[in-house]
SEVEXTOR-421354 format. One line per field, with one value per residue: x, y, z of N, C-alpha, C in turn; residue in one letter; residue number from 1. Coordinates in nm, 4 decimals, decimal comma. Layout:
// SEVEXTOR-421354
nX = c(X|...)
nY = c(Y|...)
nZ = c(Z|...)
caX = c(X|...)
caY = c(Y|...)
caZ = c(Z|...)
cX = c(X|...)
cY = c(Y|...)
cZ = c(Z|...)
type = c(A|...)
seq = c(NUM|...)
This chain:
// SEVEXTOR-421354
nX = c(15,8576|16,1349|16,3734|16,6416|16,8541|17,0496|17,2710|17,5837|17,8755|18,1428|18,4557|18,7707|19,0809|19,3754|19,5504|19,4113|19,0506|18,8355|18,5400|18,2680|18,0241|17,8726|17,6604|17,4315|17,1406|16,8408|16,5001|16,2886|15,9707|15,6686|15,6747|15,8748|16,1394|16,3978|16,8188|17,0995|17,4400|17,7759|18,1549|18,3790|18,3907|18,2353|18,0591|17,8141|17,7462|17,7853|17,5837|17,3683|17,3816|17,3305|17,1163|16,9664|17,0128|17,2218|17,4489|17,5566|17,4985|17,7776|17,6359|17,3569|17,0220|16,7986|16,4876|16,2427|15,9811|15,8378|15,9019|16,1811|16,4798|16,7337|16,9228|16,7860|16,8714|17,0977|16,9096|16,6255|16,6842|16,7364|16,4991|16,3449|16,4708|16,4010|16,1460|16,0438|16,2647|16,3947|16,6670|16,9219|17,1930|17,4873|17,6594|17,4446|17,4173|17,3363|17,2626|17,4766|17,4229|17,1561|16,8536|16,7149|16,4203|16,4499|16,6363|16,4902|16,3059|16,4257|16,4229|16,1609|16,1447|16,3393|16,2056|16,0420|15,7660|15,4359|15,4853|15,2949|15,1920|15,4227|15,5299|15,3038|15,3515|15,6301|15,5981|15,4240|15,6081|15,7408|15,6352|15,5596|15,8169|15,9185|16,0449|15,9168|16,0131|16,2220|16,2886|16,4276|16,6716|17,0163|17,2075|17,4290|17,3346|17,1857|17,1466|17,2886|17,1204|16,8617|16,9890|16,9496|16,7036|16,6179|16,7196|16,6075|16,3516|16,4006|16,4236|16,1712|16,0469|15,9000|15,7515|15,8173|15,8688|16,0748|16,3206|16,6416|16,9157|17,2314|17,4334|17,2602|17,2942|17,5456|17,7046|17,5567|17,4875|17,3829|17,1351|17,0126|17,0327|16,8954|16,6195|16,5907|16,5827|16,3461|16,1876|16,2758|16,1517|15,8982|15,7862|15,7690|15,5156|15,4068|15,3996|15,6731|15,9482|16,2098|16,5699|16,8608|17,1580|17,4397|17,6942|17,5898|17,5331|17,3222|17,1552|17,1351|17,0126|16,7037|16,6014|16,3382|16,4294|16,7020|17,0324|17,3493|17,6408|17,9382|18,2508|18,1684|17,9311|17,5582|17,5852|17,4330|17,0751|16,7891|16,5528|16,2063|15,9913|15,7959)
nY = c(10,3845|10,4734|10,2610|10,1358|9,9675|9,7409|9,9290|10,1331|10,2982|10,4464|10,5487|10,7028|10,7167|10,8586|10,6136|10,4393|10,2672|10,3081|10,1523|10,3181|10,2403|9,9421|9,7344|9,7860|9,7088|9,8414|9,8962|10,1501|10,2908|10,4873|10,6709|10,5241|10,4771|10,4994|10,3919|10,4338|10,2852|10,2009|10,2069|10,4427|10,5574|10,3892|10,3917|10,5332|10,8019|10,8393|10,6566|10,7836|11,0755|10,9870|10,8988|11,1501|11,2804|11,3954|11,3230|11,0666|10,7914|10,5027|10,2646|10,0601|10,1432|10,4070|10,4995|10,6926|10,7451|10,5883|10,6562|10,6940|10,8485|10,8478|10,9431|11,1995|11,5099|11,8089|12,0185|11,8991|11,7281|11,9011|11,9932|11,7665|11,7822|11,9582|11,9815|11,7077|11,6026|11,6631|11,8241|11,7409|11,8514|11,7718|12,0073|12,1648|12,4204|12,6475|13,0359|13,2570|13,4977|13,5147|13,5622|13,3740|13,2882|13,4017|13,2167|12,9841|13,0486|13,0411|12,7901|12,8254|13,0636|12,9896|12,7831|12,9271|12,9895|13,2196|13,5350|13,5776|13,3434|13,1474|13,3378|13,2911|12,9874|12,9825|13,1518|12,9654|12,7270|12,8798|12,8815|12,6072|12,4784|12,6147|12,8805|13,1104|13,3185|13,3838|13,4793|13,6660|13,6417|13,5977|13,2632|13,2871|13,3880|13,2291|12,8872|12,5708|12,3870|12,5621|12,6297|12,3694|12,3063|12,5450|12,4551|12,2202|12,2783|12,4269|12,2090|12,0937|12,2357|12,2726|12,0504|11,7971|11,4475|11,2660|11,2778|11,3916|11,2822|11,3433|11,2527|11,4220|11,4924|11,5327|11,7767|11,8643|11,8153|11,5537|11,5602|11,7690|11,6590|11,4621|11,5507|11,6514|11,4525|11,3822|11,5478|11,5071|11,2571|11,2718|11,3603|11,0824|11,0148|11,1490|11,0710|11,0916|10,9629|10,9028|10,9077|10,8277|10,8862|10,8076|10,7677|10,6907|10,4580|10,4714|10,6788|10,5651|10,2760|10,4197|10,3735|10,2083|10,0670|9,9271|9,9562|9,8462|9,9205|9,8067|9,8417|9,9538|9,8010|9,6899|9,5166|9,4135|9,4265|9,5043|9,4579|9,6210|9,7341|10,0213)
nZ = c(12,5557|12,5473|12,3435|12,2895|12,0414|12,0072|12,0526|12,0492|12,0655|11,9179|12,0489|11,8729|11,9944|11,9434|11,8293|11,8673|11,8736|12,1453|12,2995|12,3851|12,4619|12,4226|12,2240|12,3557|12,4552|12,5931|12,7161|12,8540|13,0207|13,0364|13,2810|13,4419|13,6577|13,6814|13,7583|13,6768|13,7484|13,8336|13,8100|13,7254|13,4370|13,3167|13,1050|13,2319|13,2038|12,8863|12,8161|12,9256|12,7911|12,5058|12,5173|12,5647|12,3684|12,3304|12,2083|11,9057|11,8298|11,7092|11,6212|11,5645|11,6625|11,8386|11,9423|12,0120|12,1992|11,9800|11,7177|11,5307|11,6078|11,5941|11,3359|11,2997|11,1994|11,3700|11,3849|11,4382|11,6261|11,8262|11,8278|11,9648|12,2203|12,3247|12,3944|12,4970|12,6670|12,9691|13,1648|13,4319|13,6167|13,8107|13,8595|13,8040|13,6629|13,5887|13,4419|13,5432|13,5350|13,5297|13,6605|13,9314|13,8691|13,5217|13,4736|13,4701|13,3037|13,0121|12,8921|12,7630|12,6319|12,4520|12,3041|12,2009|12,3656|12,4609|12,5614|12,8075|12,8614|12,9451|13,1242|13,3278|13,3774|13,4638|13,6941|13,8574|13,8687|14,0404|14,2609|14,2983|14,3380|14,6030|14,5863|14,5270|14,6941|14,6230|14,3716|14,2438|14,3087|14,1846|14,0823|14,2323|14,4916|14,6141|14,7903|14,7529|14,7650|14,6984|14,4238|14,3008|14,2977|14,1664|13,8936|13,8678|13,8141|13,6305|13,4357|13,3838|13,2838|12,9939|13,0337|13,0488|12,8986|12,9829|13,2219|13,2440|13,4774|13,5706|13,8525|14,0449|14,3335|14,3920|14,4550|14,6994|15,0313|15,2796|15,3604|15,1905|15,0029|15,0177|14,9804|14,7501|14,5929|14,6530|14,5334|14,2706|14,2924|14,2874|14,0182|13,8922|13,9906|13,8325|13,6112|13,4351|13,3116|13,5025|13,5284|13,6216|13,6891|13,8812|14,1533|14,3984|14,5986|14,7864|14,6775|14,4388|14,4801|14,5320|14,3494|14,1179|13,8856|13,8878|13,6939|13,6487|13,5327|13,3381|13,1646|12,9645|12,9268|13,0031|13,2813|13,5081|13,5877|13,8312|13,9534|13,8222|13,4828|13,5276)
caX = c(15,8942|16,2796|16,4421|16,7462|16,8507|17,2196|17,3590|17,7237|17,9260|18,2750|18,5335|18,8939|19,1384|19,4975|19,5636|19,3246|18,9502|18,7201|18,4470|18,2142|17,9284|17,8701|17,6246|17,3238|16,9311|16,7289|16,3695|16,2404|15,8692|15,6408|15,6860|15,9910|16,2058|16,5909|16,9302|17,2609|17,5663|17,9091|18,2497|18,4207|18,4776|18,1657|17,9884|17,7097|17,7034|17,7680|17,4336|17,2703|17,4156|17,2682|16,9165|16,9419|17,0126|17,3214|17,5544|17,4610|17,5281|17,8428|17,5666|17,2274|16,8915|16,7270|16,3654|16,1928|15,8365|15,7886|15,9683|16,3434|16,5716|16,9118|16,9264|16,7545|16,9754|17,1136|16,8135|16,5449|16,7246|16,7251|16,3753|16,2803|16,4879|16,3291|15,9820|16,0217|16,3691|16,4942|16,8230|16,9792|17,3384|17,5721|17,6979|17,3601|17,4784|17,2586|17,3270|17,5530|17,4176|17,0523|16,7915|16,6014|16,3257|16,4777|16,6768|16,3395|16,1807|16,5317|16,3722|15,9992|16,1689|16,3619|16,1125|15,9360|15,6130|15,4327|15,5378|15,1859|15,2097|15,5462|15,5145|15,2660|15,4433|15,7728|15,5127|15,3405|15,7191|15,8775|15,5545|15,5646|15,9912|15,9766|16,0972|15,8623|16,1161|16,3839|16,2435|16,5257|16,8055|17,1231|17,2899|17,5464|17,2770|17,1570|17,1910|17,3325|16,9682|16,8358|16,9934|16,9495|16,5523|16,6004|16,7585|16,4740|16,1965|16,3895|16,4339|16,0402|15,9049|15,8221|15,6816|15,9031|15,8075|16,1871|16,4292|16,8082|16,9778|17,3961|17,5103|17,1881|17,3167|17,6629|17,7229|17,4952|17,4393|17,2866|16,9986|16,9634|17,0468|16,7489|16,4978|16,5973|16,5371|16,2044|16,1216|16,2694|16,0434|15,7562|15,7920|15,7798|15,4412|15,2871|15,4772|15,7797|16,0607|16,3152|16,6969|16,9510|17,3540|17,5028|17,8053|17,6404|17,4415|17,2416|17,0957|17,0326|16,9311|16,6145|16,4830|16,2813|16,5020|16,8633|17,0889|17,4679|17,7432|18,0824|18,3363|18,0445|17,7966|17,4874|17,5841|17,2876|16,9414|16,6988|16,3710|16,0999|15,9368|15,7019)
caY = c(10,5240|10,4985|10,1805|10,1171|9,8877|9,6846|10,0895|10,1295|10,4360|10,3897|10,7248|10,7108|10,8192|10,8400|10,5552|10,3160|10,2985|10,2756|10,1440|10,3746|10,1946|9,8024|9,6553|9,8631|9,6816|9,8756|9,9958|10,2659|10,2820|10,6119|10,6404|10,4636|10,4684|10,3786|10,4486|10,3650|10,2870|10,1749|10,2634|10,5529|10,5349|10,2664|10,4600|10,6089|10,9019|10,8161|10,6241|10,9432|11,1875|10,9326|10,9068|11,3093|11,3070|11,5021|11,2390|10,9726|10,6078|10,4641|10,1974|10,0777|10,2225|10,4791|10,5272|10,7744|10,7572|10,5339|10,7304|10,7114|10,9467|10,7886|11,0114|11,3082|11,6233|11,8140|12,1097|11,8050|11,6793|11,9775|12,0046|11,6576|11,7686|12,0728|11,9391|11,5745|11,5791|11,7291|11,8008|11,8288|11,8377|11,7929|12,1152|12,2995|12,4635|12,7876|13,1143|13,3361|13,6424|13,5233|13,5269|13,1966|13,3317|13,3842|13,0815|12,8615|13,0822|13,0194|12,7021|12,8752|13,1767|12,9357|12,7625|13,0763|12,9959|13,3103|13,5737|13,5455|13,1617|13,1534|13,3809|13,2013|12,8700|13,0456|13,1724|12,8098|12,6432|12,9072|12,8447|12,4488|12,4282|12,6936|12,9596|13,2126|13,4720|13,3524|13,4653|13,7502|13,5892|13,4999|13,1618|13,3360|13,4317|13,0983|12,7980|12,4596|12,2829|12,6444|12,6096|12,2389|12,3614|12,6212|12,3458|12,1273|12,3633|12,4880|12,1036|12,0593|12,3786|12,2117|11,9621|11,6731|11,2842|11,1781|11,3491|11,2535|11,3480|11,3159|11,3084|11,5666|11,5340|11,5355|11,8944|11,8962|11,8028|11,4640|11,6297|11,8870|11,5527|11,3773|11,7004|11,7161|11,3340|11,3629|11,6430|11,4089|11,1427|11,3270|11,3684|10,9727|10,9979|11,2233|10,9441|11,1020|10,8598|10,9460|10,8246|10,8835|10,8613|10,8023|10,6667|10,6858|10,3363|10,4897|10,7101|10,4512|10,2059|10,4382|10,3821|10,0898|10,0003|9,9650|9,9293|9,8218|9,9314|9,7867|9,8680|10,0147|9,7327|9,6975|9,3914|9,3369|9,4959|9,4817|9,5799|9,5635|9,8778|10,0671)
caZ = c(12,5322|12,5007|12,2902|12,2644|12,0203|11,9807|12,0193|12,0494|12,0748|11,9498|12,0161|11,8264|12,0910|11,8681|11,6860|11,9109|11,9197|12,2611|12,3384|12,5537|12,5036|12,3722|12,2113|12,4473|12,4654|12,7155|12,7401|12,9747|13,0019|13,0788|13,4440|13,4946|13,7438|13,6782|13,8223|13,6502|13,8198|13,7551|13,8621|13,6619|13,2994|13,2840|13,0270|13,2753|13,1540|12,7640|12,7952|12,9351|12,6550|12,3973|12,5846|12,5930|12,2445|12,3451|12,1137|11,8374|11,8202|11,5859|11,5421|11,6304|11,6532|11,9227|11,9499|12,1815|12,1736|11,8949|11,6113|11,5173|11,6325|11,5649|11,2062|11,2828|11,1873|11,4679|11,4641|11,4497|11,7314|11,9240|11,8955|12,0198|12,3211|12,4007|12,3554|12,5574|12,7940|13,0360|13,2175|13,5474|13,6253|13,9485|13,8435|13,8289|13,4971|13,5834|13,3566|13,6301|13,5186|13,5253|13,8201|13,9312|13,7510|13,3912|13,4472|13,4457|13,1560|12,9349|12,8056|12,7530|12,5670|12,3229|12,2554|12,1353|12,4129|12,4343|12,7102|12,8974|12,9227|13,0236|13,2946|13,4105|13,4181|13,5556|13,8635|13,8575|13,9030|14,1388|14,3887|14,3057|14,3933|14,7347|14,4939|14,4926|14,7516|14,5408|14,2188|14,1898|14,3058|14,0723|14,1531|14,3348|14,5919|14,6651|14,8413|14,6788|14,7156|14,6234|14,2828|14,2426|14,2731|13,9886|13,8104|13,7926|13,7333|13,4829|13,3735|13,3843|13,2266|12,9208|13,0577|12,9652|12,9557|13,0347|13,2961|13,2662|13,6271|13,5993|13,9633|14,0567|14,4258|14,4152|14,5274|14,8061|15,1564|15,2549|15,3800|15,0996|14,8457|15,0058|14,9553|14,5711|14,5531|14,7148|14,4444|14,1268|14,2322|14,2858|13,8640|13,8772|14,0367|13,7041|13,5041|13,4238|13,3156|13,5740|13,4562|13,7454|13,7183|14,0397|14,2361|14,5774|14,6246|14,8795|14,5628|14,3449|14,5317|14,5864|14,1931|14,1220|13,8856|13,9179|13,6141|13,6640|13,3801|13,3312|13,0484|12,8258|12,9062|13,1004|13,3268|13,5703|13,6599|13,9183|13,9132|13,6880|13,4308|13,5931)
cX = c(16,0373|16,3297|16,5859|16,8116|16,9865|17,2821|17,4867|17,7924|18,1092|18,3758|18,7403|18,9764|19,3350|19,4818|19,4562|19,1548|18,8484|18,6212|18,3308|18,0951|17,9334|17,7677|17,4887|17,1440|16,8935|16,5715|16,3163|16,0969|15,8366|15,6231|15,8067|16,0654|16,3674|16,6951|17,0187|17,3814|17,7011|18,0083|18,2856|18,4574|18,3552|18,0895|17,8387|17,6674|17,7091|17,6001|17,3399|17,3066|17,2881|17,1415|16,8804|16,9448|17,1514|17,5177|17,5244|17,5485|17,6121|17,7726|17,4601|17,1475|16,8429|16,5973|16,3250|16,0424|15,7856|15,8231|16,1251|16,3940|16,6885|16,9760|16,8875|16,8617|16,9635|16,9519|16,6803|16,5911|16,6920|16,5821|16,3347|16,3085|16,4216|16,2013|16,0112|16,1290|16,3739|16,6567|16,8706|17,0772|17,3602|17,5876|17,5829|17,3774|17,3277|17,3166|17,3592|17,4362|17,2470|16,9617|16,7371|16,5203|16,3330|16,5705|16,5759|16,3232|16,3170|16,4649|16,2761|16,0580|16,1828|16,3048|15,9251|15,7418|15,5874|15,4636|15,4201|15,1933|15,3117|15,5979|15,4626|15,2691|15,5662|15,7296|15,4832|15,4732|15,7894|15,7597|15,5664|15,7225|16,0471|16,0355|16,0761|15,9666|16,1940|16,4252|16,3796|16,6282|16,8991|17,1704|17,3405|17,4895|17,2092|17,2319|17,1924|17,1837|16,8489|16,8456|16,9632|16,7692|16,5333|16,6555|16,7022|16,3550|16,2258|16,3984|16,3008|15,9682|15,8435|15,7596|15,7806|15,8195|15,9955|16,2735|16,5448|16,8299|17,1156|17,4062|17,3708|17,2210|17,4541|17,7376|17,6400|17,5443|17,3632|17,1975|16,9429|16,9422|16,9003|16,6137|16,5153|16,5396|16,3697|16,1385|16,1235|16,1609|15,9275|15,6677|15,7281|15,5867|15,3455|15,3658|15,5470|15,8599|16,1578|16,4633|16,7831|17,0858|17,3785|17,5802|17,7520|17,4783|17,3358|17,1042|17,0044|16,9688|16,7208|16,5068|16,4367|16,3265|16,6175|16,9197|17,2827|17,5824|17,8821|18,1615|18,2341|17,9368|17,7286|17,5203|17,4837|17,2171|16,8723|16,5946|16,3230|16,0476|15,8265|15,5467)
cY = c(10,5359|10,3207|10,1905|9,9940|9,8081|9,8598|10,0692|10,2225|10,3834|10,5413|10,6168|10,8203|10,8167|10,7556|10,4345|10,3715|10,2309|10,2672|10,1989|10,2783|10,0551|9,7171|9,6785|9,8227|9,7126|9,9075|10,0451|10,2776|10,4548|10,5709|10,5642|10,5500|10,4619|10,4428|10,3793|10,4048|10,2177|10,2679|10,4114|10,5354|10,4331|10,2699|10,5225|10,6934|10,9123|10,7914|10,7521|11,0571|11,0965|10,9533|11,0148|11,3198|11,4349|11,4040|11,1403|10,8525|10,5827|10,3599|10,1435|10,1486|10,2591|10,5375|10,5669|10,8086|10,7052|10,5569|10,6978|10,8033|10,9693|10,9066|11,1156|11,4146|11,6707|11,9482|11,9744|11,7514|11,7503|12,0287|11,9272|11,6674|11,8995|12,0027|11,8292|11,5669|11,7209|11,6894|11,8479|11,7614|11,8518|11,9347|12,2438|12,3512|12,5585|12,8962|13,2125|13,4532|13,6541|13,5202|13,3931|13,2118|13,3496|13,2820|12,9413|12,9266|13,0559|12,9089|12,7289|12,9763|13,0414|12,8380|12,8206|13,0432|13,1650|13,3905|13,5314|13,4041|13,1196|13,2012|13,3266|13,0714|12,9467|13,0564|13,0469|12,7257|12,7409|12,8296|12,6928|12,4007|12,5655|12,8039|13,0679|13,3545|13,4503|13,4260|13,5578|13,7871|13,5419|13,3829|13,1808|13,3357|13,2953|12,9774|12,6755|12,4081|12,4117|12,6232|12,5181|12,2674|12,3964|12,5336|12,2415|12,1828|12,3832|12,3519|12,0631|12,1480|12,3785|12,1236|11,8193|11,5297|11,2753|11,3441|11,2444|11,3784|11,2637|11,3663|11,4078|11,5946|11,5598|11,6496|11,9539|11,7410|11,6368|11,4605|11,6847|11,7498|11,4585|11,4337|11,6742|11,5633|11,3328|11,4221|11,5417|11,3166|11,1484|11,3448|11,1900|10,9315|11,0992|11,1638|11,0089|11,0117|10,9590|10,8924|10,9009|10,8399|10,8853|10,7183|10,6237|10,5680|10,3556|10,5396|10,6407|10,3495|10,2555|10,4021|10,1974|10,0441|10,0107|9,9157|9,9170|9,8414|9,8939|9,8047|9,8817|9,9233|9,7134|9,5169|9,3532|9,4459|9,4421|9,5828|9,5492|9,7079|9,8549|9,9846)
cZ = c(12,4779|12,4498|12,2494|12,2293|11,9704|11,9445|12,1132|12,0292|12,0911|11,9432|11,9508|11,9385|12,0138|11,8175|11,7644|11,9337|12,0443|12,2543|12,4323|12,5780|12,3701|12,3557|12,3318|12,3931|12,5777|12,6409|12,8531|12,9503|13,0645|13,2533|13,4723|13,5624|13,7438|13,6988|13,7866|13,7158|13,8052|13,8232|13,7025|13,4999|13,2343|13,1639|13,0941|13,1382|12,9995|12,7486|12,8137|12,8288|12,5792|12,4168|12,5749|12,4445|12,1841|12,2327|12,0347|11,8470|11,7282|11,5514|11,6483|11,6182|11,8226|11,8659|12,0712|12,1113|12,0055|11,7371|11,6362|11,5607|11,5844|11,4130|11,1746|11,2479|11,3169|11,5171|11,4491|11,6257|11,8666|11,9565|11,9685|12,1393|12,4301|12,4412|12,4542|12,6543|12,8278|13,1416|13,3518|13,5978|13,7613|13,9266|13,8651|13,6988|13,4636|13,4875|13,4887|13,6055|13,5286|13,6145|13,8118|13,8231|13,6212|13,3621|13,4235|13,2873|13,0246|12,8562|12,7473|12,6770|12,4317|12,2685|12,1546|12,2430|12,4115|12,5903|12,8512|12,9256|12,9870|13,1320|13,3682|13,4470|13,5062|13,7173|13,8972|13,9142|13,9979|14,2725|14,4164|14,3998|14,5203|14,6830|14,5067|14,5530|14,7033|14,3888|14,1493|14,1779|14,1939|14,1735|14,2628|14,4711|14,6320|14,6734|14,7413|14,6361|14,6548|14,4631|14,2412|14,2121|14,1581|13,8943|13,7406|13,7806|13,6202|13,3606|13,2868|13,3425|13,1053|12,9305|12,9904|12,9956|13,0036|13,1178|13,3267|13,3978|13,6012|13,7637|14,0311|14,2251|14,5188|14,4746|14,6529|14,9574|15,1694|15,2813|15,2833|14,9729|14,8788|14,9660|14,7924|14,5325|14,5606|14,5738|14,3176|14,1480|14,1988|14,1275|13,8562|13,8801|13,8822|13,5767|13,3680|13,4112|13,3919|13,5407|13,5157|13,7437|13,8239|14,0274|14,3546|14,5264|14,6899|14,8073|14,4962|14,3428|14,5620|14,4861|14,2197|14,0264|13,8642|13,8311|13,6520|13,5525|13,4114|13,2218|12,9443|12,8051|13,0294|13,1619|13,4504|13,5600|13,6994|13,9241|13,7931|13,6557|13,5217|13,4997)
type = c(X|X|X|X|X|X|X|X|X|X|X|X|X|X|X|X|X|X|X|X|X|X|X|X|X|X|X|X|X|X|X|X|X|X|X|X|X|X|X|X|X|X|X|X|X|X|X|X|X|X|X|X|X|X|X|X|X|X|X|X|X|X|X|X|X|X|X|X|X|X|X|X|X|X|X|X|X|X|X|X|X|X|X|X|X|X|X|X|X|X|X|X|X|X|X|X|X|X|X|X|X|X|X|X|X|X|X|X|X|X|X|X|X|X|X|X|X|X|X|X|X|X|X|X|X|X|X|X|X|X|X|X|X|X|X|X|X|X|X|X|X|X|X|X|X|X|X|X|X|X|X|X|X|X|X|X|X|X|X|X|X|X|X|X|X|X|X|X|X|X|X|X|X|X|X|X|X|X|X|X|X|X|X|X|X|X|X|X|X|X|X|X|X|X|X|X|X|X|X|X|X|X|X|X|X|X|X|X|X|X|X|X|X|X|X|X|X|X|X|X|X|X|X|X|X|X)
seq = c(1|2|3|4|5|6|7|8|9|10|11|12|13|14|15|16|17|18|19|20|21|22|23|24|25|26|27|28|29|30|31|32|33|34|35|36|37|38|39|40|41|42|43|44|45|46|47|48|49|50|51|52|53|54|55|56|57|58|59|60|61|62|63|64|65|66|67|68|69|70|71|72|73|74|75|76|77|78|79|80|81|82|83|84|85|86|87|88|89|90|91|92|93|94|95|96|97|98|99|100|101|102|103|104|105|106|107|108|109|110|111|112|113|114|115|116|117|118|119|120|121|122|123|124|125|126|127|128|129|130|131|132|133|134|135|136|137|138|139|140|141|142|143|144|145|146|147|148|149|150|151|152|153|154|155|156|157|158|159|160|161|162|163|164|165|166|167|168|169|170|171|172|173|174|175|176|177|178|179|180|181|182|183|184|185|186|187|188|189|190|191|192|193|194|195|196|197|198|199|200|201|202|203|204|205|206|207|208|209|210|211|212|213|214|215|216|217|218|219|220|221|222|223|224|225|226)
């Protein structure tokens, strides 16, 4: 499903250029499992932009589902990400002003689905993520693992094959962080590629497989594709 082939991501920071990422061969299969980790600066989260399609490669080739990507223009791009990923942030990165309920259908609008189908996905994902008395709440009015909920319905309302997760339990509870885990994997189980940034070992230890990053390269993994 996802290739990644000698990709390399170089940024110009004044007169010197960094390395975020070096020289990157993975593959992710449908249903996978995987959790990258690394101290600060390791390029985690570079790799997850790229996989999201949220930044392009200074060289190398990306393939997601068997097609190129690496060259698409940016509205090509932005379709492939509507249509096949999704996203869910430490932050949550809800619209303030929006309820649970039009924070899910946000992806189903701009995607032009039609209103009748979309409602009835929106209903279909508040009942699936404990939602349903929630439906008319803004952020503000809910709880941390509350929003992290509306966060991944609204991740999953196209139906994605891949979910990137930066951090997805970093603002919660270690109770509330084990509930949201339970929910991501549950994706794993309707063979979802799951793809998890974390610091906390406890986290990533839970994927089946575990990826290690150091100064912009993948230096071990454990585990085998799904």
């Amino acid at each position: 499903m996802i290739e990644l082939d000698h990709v390399s991501r170089i940024f110009t920071v004044g007169d010197q250029q960094v390395a975020a990422l070096q020289n990157i061969v993975l593959s992710i299969a449908e249903g996978d499992y995987v959790s990258i980790m690394g101290p600060s600066g390791s390029g985690k989260s570079t790799l997850l932009n790229m996989i999201g399609l949220l930044d392009r490669p200074s060289s190398g080739t990306y393939r997601l589902d068997g097609g190129n990507v690496t060259d698409l223009d940016d509205q090509q791009q932005a379709r492939v990400r509507s249509e096949k990923i999704g996203f869910v942030f430490q932050a949550f990165h809800l619209v303030p002003r929006l309820t649970a309920a039009m924070n899910i259908e946000l992806p189903l609008i701009l995607a032009g689905v039609a209103v009748e189908k979309r409602k009835a996905r929106v209903s279909e994902l508040l009942k699936n993520y404990g939602l349903t008395d929630r439906a008319d709440h803004r952020p503000d009015q809910l709880s941390g693992g509350q929003r992290q909920r509306v966060a991944i319905a609204r991740a999953t309302s196209m139906h994605p094959a891949v979910l990137l997760a930066d951090e997805p339990t970093g603002n919660l509870d270690q109770a509330t962080g084990k509930e949201v885990m339970n929910l991501l994997e549950e994706l794993v189980v309707q063979k979802v590629a799951l793809i998890v940034v974390t610091h906390d070992p406890a986290i990533g230890g839970r994927a089946k497989r575990q990826l290690r990053m150091v100064d912009g390269k993948i230096v071990s993994e454990t585990g085998k594709s799904a």
